[in-house]
N, C-alpha and C positions, 0 to 999 in steps of 0.2 A: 645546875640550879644556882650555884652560887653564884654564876658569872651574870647569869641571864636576869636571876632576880623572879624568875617563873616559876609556877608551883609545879610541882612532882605531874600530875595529870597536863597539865599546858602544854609542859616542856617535851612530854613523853609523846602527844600528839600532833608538834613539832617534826622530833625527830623519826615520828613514823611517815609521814610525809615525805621528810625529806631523804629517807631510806627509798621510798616507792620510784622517788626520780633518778634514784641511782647517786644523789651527790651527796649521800654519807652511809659509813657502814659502821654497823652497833656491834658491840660485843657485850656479852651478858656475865658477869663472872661472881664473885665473893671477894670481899676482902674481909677475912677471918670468916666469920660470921654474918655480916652485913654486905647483903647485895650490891652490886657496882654496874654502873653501863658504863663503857668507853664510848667514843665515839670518835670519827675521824673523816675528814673528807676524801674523797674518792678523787681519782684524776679528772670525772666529769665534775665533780663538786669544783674541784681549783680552777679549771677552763672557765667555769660557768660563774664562778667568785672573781675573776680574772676580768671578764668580761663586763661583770656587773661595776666592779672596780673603775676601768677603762671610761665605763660610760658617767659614771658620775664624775670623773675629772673631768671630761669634754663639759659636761655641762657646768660646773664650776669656773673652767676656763672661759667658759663665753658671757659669762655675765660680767656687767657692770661693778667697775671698782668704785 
């Protein structure tokens, strides 16, 4: 939430999402007393991050300076 700026319900239906495609996996745990999710990308997540990376430099490179 802090990085994204997303409320609690947004970000959670986000990352259910992006669980379903396989390109992150949640872990649900505590810290002390106060609920935690981790999350992390998956090898298809980084392919697919990878890719989507890739394609925005091509198009950045081809446009007008």
């Amino acid at each position: 939430m802090r990085e994204t700026g997303l409320t609690k319900g947004n970000l959670s239906a986000h990352l259910s999402k992006l669980e379903e495609t396989g390109y992150v996996a949640g872990e649900k745990g505590f810290a002390g007393k106060i609920p935690r999710t981790t999350c992390s990308l998956t090898e298809r997540g980084r392919e697919a991050y990878r890719a989507y990376r890739d394609h925005l430099r091509g198009m950045v490179a081809k446009m007008p300076r």
